[in-house]
Every structure is written in C-alpha cells, then in structure tokens.
gemmi code that builds the backbone of each chain (N, CA, C; Angstrom):
import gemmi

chains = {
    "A": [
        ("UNK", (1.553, 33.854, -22.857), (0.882, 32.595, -23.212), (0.412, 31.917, -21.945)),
        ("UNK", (-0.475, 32.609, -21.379), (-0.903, 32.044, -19.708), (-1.665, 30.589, -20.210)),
        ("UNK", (-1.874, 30.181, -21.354), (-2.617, 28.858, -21.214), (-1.899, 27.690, -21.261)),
        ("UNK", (-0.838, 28.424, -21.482), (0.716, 26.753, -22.060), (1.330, 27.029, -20.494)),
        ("UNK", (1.224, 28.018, -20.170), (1.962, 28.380, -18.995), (1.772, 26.863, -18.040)),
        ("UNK", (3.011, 26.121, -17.208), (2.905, 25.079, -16.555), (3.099, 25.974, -15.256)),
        ("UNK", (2.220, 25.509, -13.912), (2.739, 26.044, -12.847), (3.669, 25.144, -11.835)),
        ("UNK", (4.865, 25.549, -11.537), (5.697, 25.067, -10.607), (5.503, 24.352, -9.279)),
        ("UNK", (4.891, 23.680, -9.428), (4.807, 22.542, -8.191), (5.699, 21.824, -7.035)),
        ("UNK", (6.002, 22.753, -6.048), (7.411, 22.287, -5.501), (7.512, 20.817, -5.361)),
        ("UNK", (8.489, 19.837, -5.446), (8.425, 18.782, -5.191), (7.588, 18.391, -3.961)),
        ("UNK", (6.737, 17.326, -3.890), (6.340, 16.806, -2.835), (7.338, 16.364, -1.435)),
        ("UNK", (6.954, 16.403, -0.613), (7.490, 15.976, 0.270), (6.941, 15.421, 1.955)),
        ("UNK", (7.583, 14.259, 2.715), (7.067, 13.952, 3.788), (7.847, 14.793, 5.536)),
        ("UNK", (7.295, 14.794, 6.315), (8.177, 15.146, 7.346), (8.737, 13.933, 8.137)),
        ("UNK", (9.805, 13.697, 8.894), (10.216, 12.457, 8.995), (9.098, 11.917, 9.859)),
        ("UNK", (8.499, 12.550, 10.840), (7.430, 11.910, 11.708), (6.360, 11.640, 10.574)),
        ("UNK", (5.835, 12.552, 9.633), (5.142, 11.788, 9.130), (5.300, 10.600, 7.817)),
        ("UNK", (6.469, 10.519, 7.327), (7.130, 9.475, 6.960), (6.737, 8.206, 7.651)),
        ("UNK", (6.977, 7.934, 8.678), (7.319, 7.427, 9.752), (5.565, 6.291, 9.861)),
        ("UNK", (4.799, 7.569, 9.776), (3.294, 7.157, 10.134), (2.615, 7.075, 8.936)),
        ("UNK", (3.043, 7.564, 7.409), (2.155, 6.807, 6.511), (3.089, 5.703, 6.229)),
        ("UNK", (4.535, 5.310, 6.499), (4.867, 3.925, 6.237), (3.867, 2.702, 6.760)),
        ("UNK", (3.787, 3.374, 8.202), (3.192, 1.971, 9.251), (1.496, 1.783, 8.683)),
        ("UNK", (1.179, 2.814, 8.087), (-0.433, 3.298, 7.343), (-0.297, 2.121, 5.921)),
        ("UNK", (0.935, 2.737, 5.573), (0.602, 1.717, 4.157), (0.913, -0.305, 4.488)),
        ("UNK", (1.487, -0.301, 5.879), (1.796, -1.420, 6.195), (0.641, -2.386, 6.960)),
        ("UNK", (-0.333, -1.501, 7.185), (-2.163, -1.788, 7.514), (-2.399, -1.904, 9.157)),
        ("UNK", (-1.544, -0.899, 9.585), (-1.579, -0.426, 10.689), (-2.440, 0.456, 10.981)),
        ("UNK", (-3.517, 0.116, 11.801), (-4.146, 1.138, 12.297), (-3.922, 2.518, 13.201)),
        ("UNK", (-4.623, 3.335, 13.079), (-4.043, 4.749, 13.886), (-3.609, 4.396, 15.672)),
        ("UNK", (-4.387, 3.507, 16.401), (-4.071, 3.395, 17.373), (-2.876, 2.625, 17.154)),
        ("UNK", (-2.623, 1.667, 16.537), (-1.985, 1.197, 16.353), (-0.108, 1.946, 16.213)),
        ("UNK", (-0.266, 2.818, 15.122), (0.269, 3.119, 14.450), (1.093, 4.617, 16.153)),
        ("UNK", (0.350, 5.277, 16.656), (0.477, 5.965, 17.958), (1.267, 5.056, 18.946)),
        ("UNK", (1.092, 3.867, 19.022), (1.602, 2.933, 19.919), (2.954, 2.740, 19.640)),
        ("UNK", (2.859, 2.621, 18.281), (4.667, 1.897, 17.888), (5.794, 2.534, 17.459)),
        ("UNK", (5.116, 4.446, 17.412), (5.981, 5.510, 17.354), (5.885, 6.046, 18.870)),
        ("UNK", (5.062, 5.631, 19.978), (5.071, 6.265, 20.758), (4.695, 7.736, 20.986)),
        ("UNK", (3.685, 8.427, 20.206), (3.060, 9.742, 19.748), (1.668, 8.706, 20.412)),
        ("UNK", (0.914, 10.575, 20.456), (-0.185, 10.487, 20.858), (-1.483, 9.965, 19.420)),
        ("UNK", (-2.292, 9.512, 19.749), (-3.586, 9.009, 18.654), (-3.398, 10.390, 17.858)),
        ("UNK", (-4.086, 11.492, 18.878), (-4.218, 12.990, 18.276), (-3.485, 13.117, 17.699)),
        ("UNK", (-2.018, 13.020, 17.900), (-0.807, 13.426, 17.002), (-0.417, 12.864, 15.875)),
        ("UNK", (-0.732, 11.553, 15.672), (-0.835, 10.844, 14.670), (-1.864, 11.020, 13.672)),
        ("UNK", (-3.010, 11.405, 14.319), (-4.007, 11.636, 13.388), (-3.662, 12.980, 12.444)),
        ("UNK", (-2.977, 14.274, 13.526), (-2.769, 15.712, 12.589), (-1.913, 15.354, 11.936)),
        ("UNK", (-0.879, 15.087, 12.206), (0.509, 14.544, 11.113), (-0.032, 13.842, 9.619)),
        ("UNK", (-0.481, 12.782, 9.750), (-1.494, 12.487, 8.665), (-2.417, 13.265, 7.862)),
        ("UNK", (-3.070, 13.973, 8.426), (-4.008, 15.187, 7.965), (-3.047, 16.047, 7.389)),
        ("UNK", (-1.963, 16.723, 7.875), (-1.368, 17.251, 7.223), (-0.061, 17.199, 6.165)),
        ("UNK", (0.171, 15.572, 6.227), (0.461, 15.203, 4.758), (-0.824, 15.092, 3.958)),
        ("UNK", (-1.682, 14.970, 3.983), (-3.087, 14.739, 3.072), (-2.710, 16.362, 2.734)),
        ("UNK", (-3.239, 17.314, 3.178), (-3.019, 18.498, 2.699), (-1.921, 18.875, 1.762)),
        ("UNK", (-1.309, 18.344, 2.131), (0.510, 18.750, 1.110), (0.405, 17.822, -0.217)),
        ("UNK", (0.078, 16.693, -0.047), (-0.037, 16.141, -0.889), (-1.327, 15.389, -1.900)),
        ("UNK", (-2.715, 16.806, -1.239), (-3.580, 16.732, -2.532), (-4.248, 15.239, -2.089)),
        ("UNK", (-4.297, 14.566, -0.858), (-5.064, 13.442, -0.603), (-6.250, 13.325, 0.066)),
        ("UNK", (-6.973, 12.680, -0.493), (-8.251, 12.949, 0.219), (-8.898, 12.152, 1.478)),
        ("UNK", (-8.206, 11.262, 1.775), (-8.159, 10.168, 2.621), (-6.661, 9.593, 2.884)),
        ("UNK", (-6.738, 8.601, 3.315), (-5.453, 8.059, 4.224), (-4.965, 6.840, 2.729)),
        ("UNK", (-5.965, 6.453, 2.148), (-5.796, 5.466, 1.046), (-4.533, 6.368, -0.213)),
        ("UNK", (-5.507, 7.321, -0.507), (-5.100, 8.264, -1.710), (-3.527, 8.403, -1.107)),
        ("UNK", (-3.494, 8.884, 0.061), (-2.224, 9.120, 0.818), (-0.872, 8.840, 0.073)),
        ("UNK", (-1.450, 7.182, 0.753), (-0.422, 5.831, 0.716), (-0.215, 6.012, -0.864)),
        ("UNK", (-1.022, 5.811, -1.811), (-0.917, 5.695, -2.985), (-0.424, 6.756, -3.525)),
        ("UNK", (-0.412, 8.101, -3.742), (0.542, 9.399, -3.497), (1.617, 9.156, -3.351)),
        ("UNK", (2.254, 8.831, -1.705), (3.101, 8.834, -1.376), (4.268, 7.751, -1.445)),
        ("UNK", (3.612, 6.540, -2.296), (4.133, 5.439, -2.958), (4.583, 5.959, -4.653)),
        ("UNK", (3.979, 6.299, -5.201), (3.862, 7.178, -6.720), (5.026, 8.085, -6.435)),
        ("UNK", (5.011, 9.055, -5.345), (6.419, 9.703, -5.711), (7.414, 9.543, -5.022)),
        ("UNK", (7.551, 7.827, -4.616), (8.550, 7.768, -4.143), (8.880, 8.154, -2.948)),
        ("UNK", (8.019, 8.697, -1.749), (8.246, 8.958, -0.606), (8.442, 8.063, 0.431)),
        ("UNK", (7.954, 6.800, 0.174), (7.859, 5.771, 1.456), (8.704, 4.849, -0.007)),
        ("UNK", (9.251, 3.971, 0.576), (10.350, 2.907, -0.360), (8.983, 1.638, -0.575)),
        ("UNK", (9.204, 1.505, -2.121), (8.443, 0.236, -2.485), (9.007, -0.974, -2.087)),
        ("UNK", (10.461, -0.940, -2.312), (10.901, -1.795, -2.287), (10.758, -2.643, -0.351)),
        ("UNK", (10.773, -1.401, 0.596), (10.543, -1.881, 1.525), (9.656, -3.129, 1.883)),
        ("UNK", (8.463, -2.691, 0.716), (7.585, -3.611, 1.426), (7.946, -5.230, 0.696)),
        ("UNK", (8.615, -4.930, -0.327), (9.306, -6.536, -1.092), (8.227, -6.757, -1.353)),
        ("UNK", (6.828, -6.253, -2.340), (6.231, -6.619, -3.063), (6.704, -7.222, -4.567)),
        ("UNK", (7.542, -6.029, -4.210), (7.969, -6.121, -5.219), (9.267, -7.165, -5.783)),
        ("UNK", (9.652, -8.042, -7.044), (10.937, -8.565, -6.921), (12.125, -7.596, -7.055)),
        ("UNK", (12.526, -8.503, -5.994), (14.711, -7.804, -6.241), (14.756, -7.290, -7.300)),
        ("UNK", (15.676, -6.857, -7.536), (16.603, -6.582, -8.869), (16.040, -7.163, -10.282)),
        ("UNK", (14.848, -7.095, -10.365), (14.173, -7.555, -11.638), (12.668, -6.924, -11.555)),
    ],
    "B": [
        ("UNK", (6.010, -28.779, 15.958), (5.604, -27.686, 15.695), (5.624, -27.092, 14.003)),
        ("UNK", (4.678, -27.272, 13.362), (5.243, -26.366, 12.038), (4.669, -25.206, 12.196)),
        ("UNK", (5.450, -24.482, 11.390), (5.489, -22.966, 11.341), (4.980, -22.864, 9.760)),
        ("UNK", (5.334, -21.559, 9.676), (5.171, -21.166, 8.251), (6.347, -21.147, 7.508)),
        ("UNK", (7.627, -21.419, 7.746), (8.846, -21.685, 7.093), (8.776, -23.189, 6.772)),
        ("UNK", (8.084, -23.638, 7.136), (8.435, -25.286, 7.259), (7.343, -26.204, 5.963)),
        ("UNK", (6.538, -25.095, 5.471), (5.457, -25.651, 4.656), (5.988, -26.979, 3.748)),
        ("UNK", (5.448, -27.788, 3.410), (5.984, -29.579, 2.664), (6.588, -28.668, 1.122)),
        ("UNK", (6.059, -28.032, 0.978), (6.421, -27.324, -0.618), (7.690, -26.670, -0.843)),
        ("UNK", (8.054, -26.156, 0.838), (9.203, -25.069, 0.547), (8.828, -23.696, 0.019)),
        ("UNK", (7.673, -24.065, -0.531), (6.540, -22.530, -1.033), (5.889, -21.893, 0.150)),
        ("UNK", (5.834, -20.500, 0.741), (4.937, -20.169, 1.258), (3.642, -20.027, 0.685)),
        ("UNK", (2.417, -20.010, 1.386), (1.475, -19.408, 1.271), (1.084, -18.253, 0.531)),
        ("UNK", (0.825, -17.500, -0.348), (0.645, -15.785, -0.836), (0.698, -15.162, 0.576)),
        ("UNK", (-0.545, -15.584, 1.271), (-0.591, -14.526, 2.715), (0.279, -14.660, 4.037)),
        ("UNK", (1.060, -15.974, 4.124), (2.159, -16.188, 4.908), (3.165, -15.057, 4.626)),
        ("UNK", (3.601, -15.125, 3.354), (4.476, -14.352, 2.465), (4.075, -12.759, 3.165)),
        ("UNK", (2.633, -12.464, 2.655), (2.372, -11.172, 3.284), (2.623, -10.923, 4.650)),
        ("UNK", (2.970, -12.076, 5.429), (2.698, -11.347, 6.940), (4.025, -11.372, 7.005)),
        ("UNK", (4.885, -11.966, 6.485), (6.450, -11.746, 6.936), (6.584, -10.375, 6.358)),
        ("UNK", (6.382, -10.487, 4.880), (6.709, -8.775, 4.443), (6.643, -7.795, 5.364)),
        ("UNK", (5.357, -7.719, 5.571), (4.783, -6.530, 6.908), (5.494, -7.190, 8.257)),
        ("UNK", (5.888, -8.085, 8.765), (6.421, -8.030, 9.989), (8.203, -7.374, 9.566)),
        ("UNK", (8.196, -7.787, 7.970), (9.835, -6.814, 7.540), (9.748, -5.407, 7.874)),
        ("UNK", (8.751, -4.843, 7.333), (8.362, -3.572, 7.328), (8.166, -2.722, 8.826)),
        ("UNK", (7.977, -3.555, 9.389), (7.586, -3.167, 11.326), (9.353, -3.225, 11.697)),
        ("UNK", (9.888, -3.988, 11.184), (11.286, -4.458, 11.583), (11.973, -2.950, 10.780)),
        ("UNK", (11.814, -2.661, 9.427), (12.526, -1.396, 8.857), (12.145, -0.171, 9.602)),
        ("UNK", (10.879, 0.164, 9.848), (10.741, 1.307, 11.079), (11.100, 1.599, 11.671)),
        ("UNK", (11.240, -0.075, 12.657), (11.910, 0.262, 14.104), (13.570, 0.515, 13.898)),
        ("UNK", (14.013, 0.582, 13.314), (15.486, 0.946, 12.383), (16.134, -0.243, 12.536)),
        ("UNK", (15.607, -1.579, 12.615), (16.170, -2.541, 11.956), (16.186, -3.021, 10.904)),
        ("UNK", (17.312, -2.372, 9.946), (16.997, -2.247, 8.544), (17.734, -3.834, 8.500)),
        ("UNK", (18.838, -4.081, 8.879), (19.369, -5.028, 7.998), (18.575, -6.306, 8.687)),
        ("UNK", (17.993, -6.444, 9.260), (16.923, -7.950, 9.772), (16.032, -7.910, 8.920)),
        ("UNK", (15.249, -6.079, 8.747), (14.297, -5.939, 7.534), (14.074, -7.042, 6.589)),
        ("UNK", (15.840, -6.389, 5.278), (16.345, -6.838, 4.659), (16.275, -8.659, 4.186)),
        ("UNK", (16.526, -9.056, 5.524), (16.742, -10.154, 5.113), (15.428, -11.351, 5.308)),
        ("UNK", (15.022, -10.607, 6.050), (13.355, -11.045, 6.214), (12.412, -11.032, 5.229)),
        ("UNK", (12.533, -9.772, 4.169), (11.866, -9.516, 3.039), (12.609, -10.419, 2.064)),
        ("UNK", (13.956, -11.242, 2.172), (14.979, -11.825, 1.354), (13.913, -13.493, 1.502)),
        ("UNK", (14.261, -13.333, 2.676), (13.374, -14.808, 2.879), (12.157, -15.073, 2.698)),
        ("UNK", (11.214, -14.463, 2.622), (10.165, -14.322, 2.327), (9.866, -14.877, 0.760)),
        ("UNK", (10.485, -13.841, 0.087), (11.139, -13.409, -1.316), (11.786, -14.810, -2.205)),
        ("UNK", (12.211, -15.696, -1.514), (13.054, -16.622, -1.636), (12.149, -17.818, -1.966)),
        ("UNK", (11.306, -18.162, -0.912), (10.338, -19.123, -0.854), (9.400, -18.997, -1.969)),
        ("UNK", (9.423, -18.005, -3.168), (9.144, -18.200, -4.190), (9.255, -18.604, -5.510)),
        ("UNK", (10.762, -18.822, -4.973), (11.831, -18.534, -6.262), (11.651, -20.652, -7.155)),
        ("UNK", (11.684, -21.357, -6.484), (11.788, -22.662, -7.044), (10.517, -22.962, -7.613)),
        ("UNK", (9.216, -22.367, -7.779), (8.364, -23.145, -7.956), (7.261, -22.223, -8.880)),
        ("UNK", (7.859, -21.191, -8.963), (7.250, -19.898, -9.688), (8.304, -18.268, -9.119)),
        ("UNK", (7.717, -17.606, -9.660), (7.922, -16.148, -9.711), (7.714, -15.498, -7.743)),
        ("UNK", (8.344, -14.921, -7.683), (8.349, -14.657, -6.143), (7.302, -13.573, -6.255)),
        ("UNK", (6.897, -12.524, -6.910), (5.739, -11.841, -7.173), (4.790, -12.102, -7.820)),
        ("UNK", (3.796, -12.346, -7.350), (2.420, -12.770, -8.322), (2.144, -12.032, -9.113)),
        ("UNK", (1.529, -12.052, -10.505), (0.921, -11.136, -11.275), (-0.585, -10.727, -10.456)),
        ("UNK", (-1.296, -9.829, -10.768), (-2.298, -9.119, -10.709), (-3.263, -10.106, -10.825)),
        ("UNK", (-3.173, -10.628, -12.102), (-4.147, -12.074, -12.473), (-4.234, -12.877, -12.129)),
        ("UNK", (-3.501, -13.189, -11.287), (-3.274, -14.447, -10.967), (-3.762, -14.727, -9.311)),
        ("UNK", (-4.238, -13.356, -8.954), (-4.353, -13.540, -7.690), (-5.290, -12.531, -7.151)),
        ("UNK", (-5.854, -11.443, -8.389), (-7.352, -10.955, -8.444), (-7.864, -10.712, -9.347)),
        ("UNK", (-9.615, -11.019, -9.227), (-10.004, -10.964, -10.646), (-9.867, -9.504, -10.956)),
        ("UNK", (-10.138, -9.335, -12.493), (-10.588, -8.199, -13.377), (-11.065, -7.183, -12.692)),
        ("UNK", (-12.545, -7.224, -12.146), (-13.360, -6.738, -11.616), (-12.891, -6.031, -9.906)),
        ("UNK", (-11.892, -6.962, -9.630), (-11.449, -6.466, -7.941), (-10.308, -5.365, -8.451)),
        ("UNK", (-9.208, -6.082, -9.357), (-8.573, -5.195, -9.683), (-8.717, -3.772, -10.209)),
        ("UNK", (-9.945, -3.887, -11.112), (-10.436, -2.576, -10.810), (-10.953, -1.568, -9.682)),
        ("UNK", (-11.504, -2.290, -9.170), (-12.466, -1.901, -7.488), (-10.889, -1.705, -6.686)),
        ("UNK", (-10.065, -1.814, -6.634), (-8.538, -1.822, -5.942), (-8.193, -0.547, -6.584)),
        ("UNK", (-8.631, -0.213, -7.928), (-7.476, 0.783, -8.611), (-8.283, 1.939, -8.150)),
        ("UNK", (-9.593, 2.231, -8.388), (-10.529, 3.314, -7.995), (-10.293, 3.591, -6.541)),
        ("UNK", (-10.120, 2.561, -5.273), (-9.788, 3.163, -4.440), (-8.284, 4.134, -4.203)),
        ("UNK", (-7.593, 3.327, -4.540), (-6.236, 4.136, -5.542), (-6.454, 5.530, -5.379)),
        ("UNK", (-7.356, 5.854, -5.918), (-7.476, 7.337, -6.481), (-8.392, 8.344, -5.790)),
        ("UNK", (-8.619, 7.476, -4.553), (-9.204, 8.759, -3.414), (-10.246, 8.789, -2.937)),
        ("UNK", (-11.373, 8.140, -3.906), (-12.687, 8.276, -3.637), (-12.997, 7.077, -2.309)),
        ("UNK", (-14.249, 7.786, -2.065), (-14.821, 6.746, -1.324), (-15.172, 5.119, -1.958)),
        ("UNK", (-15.689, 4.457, -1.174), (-16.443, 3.316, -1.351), (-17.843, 3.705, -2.587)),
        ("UNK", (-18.234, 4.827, -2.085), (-19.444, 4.858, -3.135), (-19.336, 5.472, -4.605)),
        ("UNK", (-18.216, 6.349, -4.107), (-17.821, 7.028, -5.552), (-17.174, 6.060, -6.362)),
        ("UNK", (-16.020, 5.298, -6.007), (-15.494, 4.206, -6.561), (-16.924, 3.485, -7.465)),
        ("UNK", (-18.069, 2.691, -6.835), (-18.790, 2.263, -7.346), (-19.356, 2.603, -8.335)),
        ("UNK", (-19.997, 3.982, -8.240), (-20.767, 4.901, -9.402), (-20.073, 5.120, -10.861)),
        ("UNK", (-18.496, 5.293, -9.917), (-17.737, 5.163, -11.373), (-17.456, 3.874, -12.173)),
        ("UNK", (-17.763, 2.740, -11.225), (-17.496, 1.618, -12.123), (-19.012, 1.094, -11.768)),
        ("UNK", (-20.125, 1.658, -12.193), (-21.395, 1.532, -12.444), (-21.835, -0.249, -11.537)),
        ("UNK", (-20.983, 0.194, -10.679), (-21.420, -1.393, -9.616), (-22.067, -0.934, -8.493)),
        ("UNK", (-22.561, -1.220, -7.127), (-22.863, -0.743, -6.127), (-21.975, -1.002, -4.822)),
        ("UNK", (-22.063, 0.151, -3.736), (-21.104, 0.289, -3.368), (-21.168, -1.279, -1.995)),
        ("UNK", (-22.200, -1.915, -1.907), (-22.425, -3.071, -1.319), (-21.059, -3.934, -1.778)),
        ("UNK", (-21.166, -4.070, -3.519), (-20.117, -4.831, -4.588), (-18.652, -4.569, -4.398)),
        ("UNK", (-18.848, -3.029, -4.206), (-17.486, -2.592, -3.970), (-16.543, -3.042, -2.921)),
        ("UNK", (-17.642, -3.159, -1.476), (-16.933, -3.158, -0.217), (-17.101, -4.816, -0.285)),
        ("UNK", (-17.527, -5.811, -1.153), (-17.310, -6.976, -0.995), (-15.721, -7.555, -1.824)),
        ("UNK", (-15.845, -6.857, -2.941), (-14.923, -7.165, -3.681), (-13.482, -6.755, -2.937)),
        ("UNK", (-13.400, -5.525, -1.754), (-11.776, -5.187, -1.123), (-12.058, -6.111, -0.572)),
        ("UNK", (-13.491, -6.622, 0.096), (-13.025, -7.879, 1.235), (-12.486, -8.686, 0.768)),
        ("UNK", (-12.696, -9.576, -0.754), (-12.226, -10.639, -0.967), (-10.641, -10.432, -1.463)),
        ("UNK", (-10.225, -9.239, -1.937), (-8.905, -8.680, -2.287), (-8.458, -8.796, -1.295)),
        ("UNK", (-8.546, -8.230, -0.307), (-7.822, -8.393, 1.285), (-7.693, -9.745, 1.496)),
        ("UNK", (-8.252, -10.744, 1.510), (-8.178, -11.891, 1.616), (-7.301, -12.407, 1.319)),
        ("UNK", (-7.641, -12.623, -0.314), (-6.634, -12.850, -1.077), (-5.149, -12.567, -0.942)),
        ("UNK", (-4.727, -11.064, -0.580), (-3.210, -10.486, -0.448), (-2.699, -10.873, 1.446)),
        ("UNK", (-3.974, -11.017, 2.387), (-3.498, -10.874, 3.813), (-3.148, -9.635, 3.625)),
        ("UNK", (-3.926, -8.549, 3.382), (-3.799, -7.052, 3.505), (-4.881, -6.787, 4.786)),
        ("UNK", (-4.840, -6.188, 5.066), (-4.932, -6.054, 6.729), (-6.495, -4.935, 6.417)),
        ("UNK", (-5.917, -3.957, 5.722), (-6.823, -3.240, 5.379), (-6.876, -2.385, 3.698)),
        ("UNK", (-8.038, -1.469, 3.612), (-7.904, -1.527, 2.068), (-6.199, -0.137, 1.657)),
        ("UNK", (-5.944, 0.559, 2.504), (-4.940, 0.897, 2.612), (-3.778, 0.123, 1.926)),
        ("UNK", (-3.649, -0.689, 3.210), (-2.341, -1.869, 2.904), (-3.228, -2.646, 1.601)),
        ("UNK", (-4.078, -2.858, 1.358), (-4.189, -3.699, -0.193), (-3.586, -2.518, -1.187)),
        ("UNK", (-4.377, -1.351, -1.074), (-3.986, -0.640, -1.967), (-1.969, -0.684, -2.322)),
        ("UNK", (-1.283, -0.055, -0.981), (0.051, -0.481, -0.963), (0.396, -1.430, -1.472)),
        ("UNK", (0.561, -2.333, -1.038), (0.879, -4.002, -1.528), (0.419, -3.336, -3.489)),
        ("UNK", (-0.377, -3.149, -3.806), (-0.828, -3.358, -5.211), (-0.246, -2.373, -5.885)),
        ("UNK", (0.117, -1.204, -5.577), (0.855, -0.387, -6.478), (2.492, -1.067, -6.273)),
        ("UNK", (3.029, -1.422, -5.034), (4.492, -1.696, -5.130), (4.461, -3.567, -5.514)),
        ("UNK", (3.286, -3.994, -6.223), (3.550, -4.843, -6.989), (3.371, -4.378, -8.359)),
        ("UNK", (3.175, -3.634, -8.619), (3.133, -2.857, -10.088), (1.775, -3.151, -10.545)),
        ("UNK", (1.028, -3.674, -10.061), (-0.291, -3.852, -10.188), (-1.076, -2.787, -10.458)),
        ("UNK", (-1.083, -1.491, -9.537), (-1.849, -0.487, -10.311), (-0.774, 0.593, -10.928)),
        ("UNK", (-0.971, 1.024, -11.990), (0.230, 2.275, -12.631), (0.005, 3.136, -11.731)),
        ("UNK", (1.283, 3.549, -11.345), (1.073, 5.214, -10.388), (0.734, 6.060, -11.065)),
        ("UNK", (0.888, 6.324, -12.386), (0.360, 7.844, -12.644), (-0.831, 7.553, -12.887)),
        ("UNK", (-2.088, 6.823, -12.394), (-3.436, 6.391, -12.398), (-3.639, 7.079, -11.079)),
        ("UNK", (-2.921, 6.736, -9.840), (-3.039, 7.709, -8.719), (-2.815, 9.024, -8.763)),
        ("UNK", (-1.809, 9.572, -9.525), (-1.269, 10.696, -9.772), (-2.096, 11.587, -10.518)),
        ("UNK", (-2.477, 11.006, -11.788), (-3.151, 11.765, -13.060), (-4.655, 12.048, -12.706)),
        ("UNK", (-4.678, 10.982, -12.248), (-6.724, 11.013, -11.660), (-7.041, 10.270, -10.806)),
        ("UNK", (-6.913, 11.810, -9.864), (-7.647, 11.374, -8.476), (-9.167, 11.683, -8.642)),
        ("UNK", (-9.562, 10.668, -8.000), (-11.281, 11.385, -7.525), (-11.690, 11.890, -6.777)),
        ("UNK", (-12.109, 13.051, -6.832), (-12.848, 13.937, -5.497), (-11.422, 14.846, -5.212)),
        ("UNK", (-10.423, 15.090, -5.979), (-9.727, 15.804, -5.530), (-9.886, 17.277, -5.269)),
        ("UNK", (-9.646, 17.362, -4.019), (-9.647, 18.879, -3.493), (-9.575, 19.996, -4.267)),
        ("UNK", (-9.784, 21.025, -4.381), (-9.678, 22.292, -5.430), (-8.182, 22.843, -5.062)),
    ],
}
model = gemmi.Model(1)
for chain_id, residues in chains.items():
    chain = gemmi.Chain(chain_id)
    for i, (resn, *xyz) in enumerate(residues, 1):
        res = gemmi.Residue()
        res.name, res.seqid = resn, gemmi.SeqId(i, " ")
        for name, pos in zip(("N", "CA", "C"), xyz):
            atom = gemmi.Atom()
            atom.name, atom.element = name, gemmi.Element(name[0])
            atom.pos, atom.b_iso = gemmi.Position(*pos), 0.0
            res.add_atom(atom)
        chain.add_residue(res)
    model.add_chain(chain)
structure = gemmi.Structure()
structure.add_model(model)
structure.setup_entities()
C-alpha cells in the first residue's frame, strides 16, 4: 500500500551552535550582530544557519525561526511572549 | 531620571515590555538563565493590574497585518506573501513595518517570533504550509 505508506521523518533537530544562533535570529539580532555575541566568525554564522535551513526544510532565516519555534527547538517561553503558567 | 520601570501607570509600554523581553533573551544566551527569568517575570508583571500581560493579536494588529505576519511565517518572500494575499508587495513591506512598530520587533524575523510564541500565528500554519518549500 505505497500510497497510505507515511515516510519516517527523523525528528528535527538543532546543533548547539546553531541553537545558539537561531535563538539570537529569532530575538532580531542581526548576523553581524549575532557573530559578535557568540564570538564566531560572520561566515560561520552565516553556514550554521544555512545549514539548519537545510535540515529543517527552511527557506529563509524567517521560515527558520518559525520551524524552529513550531517544534519546539528554541523555548517559547524564553522569549515571555508568552503568559506564565496560563 | 525616569526610566521605563517608573512609567505613572505602573503599566509598561507594549514595546518597553518588548525590549526587556529581548534584553531577557540576550541575558538567557549568555547563560544567565536565572536574571533571564526574572527579567521576563518583571516585564510580565507590569501587566498584570491593568489588563492581561499578553496582548491578543487584535488588539495590537490589524486583520490585514496579521495576515501579512502569518504568510511571512511560512517562508515566502515579500512578493510571494503578497500574490498570495492578492495585495502588493509595496503593501506587504508596509504593513511588517507598521507590525514591527507596533511589537518593537527589531526585524520581520523577531516579529514573526514574538507572534507565534504569542500564539498569534498557529504553528502547524508554519509547519503544514510552507511556501516555496524546497523539493
């Protein structure tokens, strides 16, 4: 039954460096920015990014954040948009 | 000297509010979680007597942005966003400006952020349908 067939999608996932750099991304940090306050190079910040986009099916740095907010990879709660415990 | 803690209301600002959040968030990185914490507490707090410490969606963008917010959501550009919501992409890039405004989102990134972890846009809207997604 190859049409019901679901294919196995390993869980998503971030690397801690790039953890690290779509947090400060979703926090509206720019790339230079964002190189400065991990202390990594622009370049390095930029591939790290690129290659969470790849892993996680994003097509830009926006889609990213929003991805990587959706499954839970970067903490919502961090940013306390959200309320406490309600 | 007043600050932004000191406002006559005891209420912050919406975008005061935002810049402490994000200065919480710079503070959780740098692995100061528990200053984070309590920074996002205070922030959080200054809402609590006079309304809801999270704004609704409505209450703080129109219809029309909130849509233009959710389409970026989902990957596309500025112009694709538009085509799909049959506006132009001039409309589009005016409407994040005034959203940004509105939240003190820095950029459409951080608006986007800020708007899904206010529950503002459903994640599986990011999840289910992206635009322009890769093959």
């Amino acid at each position: 039954m190859t049409d019901t067939e679901t294919t196995i999608t390993p869980a998503p996932h971030l690397t801690a460096a790039e953890h690290d750099a779509v947090q400060l991304l979703a926090a509206g940090c720019e790339m230079a920015e964002i190189a400065e306050r991990l202390g990594r190079s622009y370049h390095t910040i930029k591939t790290e990014l690129a290659r969470a986009m790849d892993r996680l099916g994003a097509r830009n740095g926006t889609q990213l954040v929003a991805l990587s907010l959706a499954h839970g990879l970067i903490p919502t709660d961090a940013y306390a948009y959200l309320g406490r415990d309600r | 000297m007043t600050g932004i803690l000191d406002t006559p209301t005891g209420r912050l600002a919406e975008r005061d509010r935002a810049v402490l959040h994000r200065a919480a968030v710079l503070l959780h990185t740098a692995g100061e979680t528990s200053a984070a914490r309590r920074l996002h507490a205070l922030a959080d707090a200054q809402g609590n007597d006079n309304g809801p410490a999270v704004p609704t969606a409505r209450g703080v963008l129109s219809p029309a942005e909130l849509r233009t917010v959710t389409a970026m959501a989902r990957g596309g550009t500025r112009a694709q966003a538009g085509r799909r919501l049959h506006i132009t992409e001039g409309t589009v890039a005016k409407q994040l400006q005034h959203a940004r405004a509105k939240t003190g989102a820095s950029s459409t990134v951080h608006l986007v952020a800020i708007s899904i972890a206010r529950g503002w846009i459903p994640v599986d809207v990011a999840l289910l349908h992206p635009i322009g997604r890769r093959p």
